[in-house]
SERO-4910 file (N, C-alpha, C, O; in steps of 0.05 Angstrom, whole numbers):
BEGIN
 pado doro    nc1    nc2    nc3   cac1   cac2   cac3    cc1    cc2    cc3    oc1    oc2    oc3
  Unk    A     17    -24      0      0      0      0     17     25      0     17     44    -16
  Unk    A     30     21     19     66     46     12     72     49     -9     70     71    -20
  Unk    A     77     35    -18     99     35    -42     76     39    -58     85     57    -73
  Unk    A     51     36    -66     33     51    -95     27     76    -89     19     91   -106
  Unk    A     30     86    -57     23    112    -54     54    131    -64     52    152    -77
  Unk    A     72    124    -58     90    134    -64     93    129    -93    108    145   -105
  Unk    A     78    107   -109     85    115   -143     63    142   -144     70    164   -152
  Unk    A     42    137   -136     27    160   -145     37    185   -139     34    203   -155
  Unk    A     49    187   -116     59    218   -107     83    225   -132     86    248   -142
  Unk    A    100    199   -141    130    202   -162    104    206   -183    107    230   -189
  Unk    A     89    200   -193     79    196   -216     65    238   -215     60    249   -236
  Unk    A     63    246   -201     46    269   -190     61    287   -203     56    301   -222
  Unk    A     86    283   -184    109    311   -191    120    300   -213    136    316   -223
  Unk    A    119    282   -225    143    271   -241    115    285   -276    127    290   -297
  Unk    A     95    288   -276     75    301   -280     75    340   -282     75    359   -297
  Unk    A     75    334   -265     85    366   -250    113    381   -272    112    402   -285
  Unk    A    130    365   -270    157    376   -279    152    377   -302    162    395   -316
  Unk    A    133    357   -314    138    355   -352    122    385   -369    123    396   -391
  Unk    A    104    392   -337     91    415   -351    111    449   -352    101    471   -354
  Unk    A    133    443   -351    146    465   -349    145    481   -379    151    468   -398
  Unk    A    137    504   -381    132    525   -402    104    517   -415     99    528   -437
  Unk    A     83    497   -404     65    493   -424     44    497   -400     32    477   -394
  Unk    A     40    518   -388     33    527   -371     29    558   -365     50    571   -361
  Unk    A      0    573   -364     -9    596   -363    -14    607   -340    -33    595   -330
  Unk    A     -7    621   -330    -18    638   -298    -24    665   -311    -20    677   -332
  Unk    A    -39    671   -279    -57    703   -279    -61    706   -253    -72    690   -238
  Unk    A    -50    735   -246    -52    731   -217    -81    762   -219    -86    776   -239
  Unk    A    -94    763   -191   -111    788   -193   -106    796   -159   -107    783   -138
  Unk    A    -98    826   -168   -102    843   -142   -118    855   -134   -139    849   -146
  Unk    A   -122    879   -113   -142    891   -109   -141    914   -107   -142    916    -82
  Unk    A   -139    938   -116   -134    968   -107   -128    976    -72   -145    973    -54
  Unk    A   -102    986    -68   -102    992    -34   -112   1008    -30   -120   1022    -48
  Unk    A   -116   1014     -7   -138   1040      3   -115   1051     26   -120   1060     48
  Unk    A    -96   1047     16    -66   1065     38    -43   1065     32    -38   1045     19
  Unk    A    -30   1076     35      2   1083     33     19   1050     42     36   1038     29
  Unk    A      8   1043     65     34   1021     67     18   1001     44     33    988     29
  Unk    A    -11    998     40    -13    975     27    -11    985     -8    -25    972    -23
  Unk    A      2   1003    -16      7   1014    -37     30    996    -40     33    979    -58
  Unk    A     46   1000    -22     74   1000    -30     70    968    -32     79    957    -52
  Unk    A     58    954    -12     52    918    -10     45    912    -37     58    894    -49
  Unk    A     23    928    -49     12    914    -84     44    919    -98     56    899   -106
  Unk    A     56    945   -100     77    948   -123     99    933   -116    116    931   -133
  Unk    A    102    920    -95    126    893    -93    122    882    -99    137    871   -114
  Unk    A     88    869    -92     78    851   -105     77    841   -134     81    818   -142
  Unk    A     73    859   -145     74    863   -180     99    857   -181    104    833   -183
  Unk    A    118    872   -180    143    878   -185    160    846   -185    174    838   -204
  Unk    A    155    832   -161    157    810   -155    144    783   -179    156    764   -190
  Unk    A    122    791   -180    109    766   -202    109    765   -241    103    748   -258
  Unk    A    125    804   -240    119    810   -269    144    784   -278    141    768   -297
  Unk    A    162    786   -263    187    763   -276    170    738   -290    177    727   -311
  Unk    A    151    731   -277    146    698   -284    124    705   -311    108    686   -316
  Unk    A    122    723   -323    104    732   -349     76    716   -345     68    697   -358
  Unk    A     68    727   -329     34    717   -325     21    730   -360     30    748   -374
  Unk    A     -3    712   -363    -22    717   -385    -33    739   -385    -45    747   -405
  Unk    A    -31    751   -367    -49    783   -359    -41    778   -322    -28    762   -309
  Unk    A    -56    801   -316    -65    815   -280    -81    826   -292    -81    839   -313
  Unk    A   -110    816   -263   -123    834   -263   -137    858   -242   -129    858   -219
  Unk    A   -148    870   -245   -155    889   -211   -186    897   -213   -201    907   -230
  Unk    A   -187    886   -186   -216    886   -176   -221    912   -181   -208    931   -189
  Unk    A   -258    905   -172   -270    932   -177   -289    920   -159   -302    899   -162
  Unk    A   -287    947   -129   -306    948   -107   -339    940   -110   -352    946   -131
  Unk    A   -348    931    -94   -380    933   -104   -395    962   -102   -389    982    -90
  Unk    A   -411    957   -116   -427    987   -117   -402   1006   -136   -408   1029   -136
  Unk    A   -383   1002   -148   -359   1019   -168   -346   1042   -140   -342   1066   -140
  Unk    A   -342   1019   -117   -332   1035    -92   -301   1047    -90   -290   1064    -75
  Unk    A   -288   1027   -120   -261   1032   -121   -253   1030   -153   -237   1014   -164
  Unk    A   -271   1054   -165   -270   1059   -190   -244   1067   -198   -225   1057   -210
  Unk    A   -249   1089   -186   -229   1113   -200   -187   1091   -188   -165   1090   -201
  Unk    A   -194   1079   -165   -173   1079   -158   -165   1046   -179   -143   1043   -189
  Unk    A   -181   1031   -181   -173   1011   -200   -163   1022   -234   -144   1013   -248
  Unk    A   -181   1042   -239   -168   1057   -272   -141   1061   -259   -123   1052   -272
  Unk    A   -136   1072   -236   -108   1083   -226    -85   1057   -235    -66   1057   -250
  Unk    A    -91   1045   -225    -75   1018   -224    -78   1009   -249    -58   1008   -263
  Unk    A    -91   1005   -254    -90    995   -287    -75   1017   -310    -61   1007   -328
  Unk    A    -76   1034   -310    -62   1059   -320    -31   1057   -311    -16   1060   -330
  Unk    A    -20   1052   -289     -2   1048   -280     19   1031   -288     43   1034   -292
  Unk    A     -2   1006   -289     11    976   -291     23    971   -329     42    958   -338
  Unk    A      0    990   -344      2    992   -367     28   1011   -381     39   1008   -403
  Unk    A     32   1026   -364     53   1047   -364     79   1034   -351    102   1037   -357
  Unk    A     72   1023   -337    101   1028   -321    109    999   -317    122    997   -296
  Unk    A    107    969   -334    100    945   -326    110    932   -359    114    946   -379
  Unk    A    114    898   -357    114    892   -378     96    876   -376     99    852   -383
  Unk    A     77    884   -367     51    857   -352     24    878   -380     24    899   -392
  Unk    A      7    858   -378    -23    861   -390    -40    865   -364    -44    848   -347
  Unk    A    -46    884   -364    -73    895   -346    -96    891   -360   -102    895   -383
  Unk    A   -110    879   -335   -130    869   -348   -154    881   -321   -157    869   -299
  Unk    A   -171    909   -330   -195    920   -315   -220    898   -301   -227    881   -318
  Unk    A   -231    896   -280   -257    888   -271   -279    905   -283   -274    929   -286
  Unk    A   -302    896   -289   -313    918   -295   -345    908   -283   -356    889   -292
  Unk    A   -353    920   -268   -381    915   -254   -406    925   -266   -399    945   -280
  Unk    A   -434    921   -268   -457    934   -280   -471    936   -263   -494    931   -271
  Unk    A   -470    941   -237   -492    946   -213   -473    975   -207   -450    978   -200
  Unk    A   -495    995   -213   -493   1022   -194   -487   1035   -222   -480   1058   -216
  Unk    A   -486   1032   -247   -469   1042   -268   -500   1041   -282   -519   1027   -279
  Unk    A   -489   1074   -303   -520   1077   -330   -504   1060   -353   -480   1058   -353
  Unk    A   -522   1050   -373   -497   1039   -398   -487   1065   -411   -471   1061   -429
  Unk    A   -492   1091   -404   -486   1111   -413   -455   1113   -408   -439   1117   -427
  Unk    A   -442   1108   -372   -423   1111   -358   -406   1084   -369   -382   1083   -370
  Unk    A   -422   1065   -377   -407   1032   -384   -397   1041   -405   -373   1045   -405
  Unk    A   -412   1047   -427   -404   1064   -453   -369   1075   -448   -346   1066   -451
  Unk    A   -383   1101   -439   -354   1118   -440   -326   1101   -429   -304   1104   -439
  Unk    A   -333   1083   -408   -315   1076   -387   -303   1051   -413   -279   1048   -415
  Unk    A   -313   1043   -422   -307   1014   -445   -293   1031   -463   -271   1020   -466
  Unk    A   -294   1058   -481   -294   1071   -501   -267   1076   -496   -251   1076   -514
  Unk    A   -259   1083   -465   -234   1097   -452   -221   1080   -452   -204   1083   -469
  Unk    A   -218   1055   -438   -205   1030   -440   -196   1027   -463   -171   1032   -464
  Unk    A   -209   1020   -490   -204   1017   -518   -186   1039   -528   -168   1030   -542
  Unk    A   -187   1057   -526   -171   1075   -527   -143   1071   -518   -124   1067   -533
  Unk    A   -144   1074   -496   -122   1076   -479   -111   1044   -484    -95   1035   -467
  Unk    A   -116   1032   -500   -104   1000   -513   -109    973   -493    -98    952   -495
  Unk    A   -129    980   -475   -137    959   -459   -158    942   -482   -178    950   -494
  Unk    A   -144    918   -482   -168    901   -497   -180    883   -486   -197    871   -500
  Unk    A   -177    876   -461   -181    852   -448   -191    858   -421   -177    863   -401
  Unk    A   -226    856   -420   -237    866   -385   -250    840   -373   -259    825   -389
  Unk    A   -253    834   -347   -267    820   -337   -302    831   -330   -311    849   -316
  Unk    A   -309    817   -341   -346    831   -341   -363    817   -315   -371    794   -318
  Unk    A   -367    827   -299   -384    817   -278   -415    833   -271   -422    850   -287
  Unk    A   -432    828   -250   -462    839   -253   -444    855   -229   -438    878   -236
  Unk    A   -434    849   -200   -423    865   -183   -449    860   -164   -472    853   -168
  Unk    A   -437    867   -143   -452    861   -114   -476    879   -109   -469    902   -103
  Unk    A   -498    874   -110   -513    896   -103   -518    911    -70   -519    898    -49
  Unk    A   -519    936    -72   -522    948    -50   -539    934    -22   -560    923    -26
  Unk    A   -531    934     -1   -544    913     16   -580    923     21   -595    906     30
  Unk    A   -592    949     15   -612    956     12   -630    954     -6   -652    964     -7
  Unk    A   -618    938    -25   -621    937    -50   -619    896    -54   -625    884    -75
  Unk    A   -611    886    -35   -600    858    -45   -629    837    -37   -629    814    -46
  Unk    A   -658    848    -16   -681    843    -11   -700    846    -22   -721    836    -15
  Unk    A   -695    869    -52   -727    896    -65   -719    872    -88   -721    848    -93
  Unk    A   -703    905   -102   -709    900   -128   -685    890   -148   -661    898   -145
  Unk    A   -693    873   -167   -668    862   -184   -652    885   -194   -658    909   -190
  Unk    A   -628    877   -209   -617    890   -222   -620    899   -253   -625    881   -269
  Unk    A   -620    921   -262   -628    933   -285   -612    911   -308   -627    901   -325
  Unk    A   -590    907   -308   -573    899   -321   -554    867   -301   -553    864   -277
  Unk    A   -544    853   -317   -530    823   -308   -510    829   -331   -509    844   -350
  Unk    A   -485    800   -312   -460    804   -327   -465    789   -364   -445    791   -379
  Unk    A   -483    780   -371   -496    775   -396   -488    802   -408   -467    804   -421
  Unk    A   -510    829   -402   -518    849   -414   -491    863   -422   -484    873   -444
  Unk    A   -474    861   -390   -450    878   -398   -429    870   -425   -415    882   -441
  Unk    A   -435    840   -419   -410    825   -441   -425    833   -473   -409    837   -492
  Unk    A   -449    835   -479   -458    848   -500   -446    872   -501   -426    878   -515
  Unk    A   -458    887   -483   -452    919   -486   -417    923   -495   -406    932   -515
  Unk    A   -405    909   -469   -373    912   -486   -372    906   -516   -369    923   -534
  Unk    A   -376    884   -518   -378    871   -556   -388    895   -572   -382    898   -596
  Unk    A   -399    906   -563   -421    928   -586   -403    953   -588   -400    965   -610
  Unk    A   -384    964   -556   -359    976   -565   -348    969   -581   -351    980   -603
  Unk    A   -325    945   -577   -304    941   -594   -301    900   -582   -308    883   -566
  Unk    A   -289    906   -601   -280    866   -602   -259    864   -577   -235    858   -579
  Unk    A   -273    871   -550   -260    864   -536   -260    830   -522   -280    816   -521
  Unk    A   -232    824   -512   -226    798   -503   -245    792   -469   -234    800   -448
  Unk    A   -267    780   -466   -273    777   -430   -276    751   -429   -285    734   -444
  Unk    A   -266    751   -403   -270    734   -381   -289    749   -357   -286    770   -344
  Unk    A   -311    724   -357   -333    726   -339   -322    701   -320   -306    683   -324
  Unk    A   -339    707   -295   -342    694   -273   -356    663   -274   -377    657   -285
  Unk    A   -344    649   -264   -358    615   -261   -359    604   -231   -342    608   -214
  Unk    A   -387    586   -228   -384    586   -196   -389    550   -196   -412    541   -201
  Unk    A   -368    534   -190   -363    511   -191   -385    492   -168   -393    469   -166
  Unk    A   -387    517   -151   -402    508   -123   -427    527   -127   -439    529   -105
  Unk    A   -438    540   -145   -461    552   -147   -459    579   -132   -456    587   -109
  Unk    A   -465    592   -159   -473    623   -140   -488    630   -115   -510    619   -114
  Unk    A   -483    644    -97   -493    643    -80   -528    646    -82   -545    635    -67
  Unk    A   -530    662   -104   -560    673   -112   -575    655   -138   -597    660   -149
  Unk    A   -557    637   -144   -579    619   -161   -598    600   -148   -594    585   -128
  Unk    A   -622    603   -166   -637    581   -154   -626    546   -146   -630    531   -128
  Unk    A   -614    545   -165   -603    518   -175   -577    517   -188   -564    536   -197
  Unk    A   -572    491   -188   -529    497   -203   -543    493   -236   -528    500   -254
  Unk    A   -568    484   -243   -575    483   -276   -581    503   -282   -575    510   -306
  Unk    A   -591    518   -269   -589    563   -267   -568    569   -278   -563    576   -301
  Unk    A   -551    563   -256   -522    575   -261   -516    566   -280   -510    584   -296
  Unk    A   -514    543   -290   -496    531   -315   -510    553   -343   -499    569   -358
  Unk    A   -536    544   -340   -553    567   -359   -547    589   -367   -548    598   -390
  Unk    A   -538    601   -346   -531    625   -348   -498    635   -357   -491    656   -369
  Unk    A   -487    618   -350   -459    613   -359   -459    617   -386   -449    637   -396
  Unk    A   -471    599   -402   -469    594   -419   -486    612   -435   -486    606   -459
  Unk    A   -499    629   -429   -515    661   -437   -482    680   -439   -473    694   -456
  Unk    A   -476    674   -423   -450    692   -424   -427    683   -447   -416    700   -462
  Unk    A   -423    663   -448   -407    657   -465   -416    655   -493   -399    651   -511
  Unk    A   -442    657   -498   -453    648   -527   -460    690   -534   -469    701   -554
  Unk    A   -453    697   -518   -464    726   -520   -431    743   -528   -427    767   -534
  Unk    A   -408    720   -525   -378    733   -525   -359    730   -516   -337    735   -527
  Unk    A   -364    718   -489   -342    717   -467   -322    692   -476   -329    669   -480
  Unk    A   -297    704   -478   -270    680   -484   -266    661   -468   -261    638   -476
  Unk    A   -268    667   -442   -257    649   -421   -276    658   -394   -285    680   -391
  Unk    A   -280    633   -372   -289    643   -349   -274    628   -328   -266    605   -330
  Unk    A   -270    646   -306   -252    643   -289   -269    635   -260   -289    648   -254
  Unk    A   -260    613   -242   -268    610   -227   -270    615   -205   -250    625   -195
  Unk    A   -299    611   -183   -296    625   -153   -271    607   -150   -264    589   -165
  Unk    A   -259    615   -128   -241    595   -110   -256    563   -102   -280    558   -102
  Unk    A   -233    544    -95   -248    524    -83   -225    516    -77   -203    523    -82
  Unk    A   -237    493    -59   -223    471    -45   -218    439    -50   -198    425    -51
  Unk    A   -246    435    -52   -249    398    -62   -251    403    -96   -271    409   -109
  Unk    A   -217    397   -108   -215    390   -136   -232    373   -148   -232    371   -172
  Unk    A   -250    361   -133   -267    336   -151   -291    357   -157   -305    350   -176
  Unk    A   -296    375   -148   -320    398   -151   -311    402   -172   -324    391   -189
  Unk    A   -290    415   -180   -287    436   -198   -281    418   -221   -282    427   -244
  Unk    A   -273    389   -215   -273    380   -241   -296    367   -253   -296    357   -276
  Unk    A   -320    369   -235   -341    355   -243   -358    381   -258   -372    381   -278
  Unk    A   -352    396   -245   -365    425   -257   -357    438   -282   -367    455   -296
  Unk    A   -332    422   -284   -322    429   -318   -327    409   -340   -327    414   -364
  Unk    A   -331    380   -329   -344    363   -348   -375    367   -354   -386    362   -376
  Unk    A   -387    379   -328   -422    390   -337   -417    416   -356   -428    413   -378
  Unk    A   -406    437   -354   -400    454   -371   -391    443   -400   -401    451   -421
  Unk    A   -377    429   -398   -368    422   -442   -398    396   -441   -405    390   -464
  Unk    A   -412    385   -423   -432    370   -432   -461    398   -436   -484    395   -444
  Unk    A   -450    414   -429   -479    435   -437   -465    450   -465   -478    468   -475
  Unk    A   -453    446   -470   -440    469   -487   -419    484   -491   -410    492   -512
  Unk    A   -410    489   -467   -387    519   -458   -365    498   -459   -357    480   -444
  Unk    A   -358    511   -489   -330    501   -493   -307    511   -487   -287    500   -495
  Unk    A   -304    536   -472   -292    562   -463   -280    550   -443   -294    540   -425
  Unk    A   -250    549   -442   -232    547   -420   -244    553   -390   -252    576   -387
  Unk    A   -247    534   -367   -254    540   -341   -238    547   -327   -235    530   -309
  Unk    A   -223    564   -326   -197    578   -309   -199    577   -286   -205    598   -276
  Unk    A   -195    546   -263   -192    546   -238   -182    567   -216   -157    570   -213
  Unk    A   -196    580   -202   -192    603   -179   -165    598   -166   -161    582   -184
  Unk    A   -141    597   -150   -133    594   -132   -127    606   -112   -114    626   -118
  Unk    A   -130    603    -82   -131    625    -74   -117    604    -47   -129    585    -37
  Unk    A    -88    616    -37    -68    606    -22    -82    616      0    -88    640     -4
  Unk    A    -93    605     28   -103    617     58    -80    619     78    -61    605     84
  Unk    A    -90    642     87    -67    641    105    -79    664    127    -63    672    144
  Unk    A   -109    675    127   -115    677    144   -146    663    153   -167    677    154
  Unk    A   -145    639    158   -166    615    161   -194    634    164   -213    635    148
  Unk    A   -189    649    191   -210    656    200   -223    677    186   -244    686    195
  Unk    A   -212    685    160   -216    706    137   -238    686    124   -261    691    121
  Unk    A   -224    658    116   -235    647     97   -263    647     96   -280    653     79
  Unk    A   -265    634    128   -291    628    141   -305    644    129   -321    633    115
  Unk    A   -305    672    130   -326    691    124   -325    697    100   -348    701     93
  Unk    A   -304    703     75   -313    696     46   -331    670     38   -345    667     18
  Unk    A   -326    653     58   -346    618     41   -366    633     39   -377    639     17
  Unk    A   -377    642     73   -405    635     93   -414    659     62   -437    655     57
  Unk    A   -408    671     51   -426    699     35   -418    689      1   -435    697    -16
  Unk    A   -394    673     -9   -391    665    -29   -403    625    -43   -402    614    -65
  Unk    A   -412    619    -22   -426    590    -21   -402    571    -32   -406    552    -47
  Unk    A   -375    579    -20   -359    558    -14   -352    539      7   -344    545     30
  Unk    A   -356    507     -6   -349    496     22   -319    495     26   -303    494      7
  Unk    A   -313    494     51   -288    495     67   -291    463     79   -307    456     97
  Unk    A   -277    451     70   -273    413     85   -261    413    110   -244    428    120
  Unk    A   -275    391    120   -275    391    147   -235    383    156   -224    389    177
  Unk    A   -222    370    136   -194    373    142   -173    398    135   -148    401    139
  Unk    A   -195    416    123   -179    446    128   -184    459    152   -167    476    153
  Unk    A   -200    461    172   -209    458    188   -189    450    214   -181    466    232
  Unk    A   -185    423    211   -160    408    232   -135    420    228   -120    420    247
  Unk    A   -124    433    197   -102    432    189    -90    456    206    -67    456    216
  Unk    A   -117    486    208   -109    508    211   -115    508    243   -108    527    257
  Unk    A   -126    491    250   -130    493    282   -108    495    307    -89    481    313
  Unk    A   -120    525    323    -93    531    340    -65    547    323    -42    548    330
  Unk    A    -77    558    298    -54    567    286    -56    605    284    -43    620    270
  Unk    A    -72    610    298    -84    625    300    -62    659    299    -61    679    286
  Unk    A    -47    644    329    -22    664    331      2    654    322     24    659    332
  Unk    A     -1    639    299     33    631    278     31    632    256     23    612    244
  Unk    A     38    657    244     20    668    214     60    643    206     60    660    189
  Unk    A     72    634    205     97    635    195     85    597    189     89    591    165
  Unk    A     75    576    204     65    549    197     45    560    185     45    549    163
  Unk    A     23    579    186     11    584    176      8    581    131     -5    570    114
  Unk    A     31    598    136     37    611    110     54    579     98     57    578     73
  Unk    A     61    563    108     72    540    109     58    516     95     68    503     76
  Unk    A     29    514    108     11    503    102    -10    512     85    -26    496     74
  Unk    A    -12    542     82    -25    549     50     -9    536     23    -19    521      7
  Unk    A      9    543     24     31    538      6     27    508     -3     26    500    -26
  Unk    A     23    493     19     23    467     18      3    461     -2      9    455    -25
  Unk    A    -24    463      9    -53    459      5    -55    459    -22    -61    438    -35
  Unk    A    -50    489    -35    -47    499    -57    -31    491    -82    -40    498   -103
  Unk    A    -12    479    -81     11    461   -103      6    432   -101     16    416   -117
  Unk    A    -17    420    -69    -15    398    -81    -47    404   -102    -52    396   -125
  Unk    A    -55    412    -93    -88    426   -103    -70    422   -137    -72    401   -150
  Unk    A    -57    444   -145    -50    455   -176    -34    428   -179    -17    433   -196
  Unk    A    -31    406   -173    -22    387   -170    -43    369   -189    -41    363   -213
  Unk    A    -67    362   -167    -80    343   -180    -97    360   -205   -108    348   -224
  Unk    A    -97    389   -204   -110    400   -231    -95    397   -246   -108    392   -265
  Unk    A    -67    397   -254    -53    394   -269    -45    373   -287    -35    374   -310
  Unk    A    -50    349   -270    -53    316   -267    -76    308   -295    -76    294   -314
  Unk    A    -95    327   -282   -127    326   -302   -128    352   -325   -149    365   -330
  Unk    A   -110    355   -334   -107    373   -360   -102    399   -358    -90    412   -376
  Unk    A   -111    411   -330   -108    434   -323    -83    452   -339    -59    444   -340
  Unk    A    -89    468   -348    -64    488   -363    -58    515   -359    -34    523   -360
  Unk    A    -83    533   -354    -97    557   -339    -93    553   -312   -100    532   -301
  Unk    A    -78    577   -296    -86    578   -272    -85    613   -261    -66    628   -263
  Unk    A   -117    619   -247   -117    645   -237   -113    648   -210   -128    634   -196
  Unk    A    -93    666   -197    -84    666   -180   -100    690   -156   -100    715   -156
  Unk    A   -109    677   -143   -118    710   -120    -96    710   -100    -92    694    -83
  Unk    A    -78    737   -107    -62    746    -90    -66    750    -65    -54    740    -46
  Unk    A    -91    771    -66    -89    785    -45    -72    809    -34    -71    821    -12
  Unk    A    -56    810    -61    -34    833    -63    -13    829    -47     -2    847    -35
  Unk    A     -7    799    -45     11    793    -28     27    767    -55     16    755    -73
  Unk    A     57    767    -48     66    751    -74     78    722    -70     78    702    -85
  Unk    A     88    727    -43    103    707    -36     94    671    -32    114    656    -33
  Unk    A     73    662    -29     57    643    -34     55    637    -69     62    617    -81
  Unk    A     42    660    -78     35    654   -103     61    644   -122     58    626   -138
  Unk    A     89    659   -118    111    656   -136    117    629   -120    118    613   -139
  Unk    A    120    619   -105    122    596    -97    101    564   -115    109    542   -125
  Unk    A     79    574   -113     65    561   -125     70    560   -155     72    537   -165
  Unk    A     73    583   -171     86    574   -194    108    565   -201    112    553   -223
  Unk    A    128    569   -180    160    558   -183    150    529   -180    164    513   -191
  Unk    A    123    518   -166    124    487   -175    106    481   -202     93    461   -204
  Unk    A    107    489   -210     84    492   -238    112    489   -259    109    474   -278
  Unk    A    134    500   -256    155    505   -272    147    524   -288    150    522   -313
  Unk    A    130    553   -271    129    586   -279    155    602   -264    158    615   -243
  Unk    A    173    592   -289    191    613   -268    204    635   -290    196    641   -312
  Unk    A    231    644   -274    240    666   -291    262    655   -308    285    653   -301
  Unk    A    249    647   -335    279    635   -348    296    617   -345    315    615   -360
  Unk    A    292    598   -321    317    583   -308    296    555   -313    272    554   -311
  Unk    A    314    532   -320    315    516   -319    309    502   -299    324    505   -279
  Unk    A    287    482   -296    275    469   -275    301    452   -260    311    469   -244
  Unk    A    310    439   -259    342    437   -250    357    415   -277    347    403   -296
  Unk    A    391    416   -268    411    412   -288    417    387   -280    430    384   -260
  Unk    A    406    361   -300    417    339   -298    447    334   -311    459    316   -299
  Unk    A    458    343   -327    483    341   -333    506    353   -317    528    351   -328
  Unk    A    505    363   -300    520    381   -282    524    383   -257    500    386   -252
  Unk    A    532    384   -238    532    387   -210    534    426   -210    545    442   -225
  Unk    A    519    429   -188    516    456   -185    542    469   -177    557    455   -162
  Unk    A    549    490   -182    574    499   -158    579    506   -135    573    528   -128
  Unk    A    592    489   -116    595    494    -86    608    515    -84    627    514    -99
  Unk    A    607    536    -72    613    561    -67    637    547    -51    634    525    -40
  Unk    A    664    565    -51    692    570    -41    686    563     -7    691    546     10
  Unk    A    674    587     -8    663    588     26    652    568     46    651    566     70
  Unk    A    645    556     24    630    535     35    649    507     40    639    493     57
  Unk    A    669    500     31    686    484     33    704    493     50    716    473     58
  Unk    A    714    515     62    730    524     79    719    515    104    730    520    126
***
């Protein structure tokens, strides 16, 4: 019983390694709302532009709470970056008048590539009345600008607000028959979800790349409260893993890392090729996770013909 678990684990990475350069990442940040966490996103970047992700992209607040400061960053990233910025773009709280101009500006300014979402509705607003417009309408409305590239949202574990996961799929697939290139997924945990949710997707139709979420934890008690409002389950052995870790962010950050590469592990195993990364505007997890992907900077996964060089120093 040892010894086949250990072929499977050799068979895993030995898996793992062959995917070096045939392999896509995308990481997404979030606009800071301060000076130190300014400086946290631009290391951040600075840090991940080496490994040539497919794009970055940057949130956009609910209700367009962090409009102006996401154009900031995206303007920035495009200027000052050898990275593809890639805008959020929300349709709750917006006229298509404001979608208009704001798509028109983008195109301009050489952004071709937005993520189209419906966006969170106001909490006074989340009991009355629907929304004027869904991320359907917006991915039209972009198209009717210009031939832009989107990626919409996919929820492996069901939106929190669909009646049903045959809703959701329905609707998915409204989005993608209306334009959308690719859809990117909520986060998750149990890989058998997300792979069952991509074989119901190409059995409805949506032949559109399902770009698995990943999202490294490292503050547990955070998580808890994105599931409880995003209708992700959290397994009962993530649970045991992070227990009592409460005051050791350092095993902490130990055991995300972990979770997460064997996770891009078994997606990778099952064809997986796409992977979107949620930072959190933090880098150090995520470049880790791609250094096992074999996303790195130029270097060679290691040198079988060679012995490395022992430093001088080190022999003294």
């Amino acid at each position: 019983m040892a010894f086949n678990h250990a072929q499977q684990v050799e068979v895993l990475n030995q898996s793992l390694f062959e995917l070096s350069g045939k392999v896509n990442v995308s990481f997404e940040f979030f606009p800071p709302n301060s000076a130190e966490m300014e400086t946290t996103l631009w290391n951040s970047i600075k840090r991940l532009e080496v490994l040539s992700p497919k794009f970055v992209s940057v949130t956009y607040g609910a209700a367009n709470s962090t409009r102006e400061r996401t154009h900031r960053i995206i303007s920035k990233i495009q200027a000052e970056t050898s990275l593809t910025p890639v805008p959020h773009l929300t349709c709750v709280g917006a006229s298509k008048e404001e979608l208009i101009h704001i798509a028109q500006d983008y195109w301009r300014s050489g952004i071709r590539h937005i993520v189209a979402l419906r966006g969170d509705l106001p909490k006074e607003e989340q009991d009355s009345n629907s929304p004027e417009m869904y991320a359907v309408d917006l991915v039209k409305l972009l198209k009717s600008v210009a031939d832009f590239e989107i990626s919409v949202a996919a929820y492996p574990e069901v939106h929190p607000e669909a009646p049903n996961a045959q809703f959701d799929l329905i609707n998915l697939k409204k989005k993608v028959d209306a334009g959308a290139s690719r859809a990117i997924s909520q986060f998750f945990f149990d890989t058998e979800t997300y792979l069952r949710y991509r074989d119901r997707c190409l059995a409805s139709g949506i032949e559109v790349e399902i770009v698995p979420g990943i999202l490294p934890v490292t503050n547990f008690s955070q998580l808890l409260k994105f599931s409880s409002m995003t209708n992700v389950n959290v397994p009962g052995w993530m649970h045991r893993l992070y227990q009592g870790l409460d005051n050791d962010p350092m095993t902490r950050n130990l055991i995300a890392a972990n979770v997460a590469i064997e996770q891009v592990k078994v997606l990778a195993k099952e064809g997986v090729r796409d992977f979107h990364f949620y930072t959190l505007n933090r880098s150090d997890l995520t470049y880790a996770i791609c250094h096992s992907l074999g996303v790195r900077e130029n270097k060679p996964i290691y040198q079988t013909d060679q012995e490395e060089p022992v430093a001088e120093e080190a022999i003294a």
